[in-house]
C-alpha positions in Angstrom: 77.2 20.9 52.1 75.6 20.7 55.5 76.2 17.9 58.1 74.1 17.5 61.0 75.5 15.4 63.5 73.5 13.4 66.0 75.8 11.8 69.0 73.6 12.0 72.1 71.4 8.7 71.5 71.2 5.8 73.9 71.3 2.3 72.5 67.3 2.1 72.7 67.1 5.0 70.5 69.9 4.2 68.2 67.8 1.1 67.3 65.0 2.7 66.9 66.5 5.5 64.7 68.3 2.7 62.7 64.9 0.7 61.9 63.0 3.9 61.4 65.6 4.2 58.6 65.2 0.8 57.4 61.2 0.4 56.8 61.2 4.2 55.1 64.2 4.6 53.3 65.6 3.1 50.3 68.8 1.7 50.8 72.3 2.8 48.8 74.6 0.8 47.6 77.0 0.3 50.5 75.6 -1.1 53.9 74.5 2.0 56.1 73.6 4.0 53.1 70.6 5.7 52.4 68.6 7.6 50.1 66.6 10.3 51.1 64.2 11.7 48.8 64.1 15.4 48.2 60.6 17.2 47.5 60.1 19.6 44.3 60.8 22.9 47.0 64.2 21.7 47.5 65.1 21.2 43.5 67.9 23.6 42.7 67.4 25.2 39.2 69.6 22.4 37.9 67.4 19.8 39.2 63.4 22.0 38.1 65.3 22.0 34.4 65.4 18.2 34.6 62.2 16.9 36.1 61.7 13.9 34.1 65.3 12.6 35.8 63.2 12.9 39.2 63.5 11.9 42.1 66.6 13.2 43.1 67.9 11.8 46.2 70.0 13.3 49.0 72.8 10.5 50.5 72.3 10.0 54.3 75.1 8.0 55.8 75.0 5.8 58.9 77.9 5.6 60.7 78.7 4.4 64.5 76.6 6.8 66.9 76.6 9.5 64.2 73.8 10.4 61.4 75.5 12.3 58.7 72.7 14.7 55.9 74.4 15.6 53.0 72.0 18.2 50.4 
């Protein structure tokens, strides 16, 4: 697993960030959950052996000032 972690943003940004994530995203099933889509390059071999279970999705959590990317 690999976490980026984003904790620089003013409060401008943060809302822009947060509505970015809103309009593109699909939401998860807990409030600042998101899915996040992965393209066919980024299929592990588990995921090319199951294609008609597509699309896979990566959780990206929203928490306080931090933006957490798990894949």
């Amino acid at each position: 697993m690999r976490q980026l972690v984003i904790d620089q943003l003013g409060r401008e940004e943060w809302l822009s960030l947060e509505s970015y994530l809103k309009r593109t995203l699909r939401t998860g099933a807990m409030e600042g959950l998101f899915r996040l889509e992965l393209p066919p390059a980024l299929w592990g071999k588990t995921q090319r052996g199951h294609e008609d279970c597509a699309p896979f999705f990566s959780p990206l959590s929203w928490r306080k000032i931090a933006l957490f990317l798990s894949c």
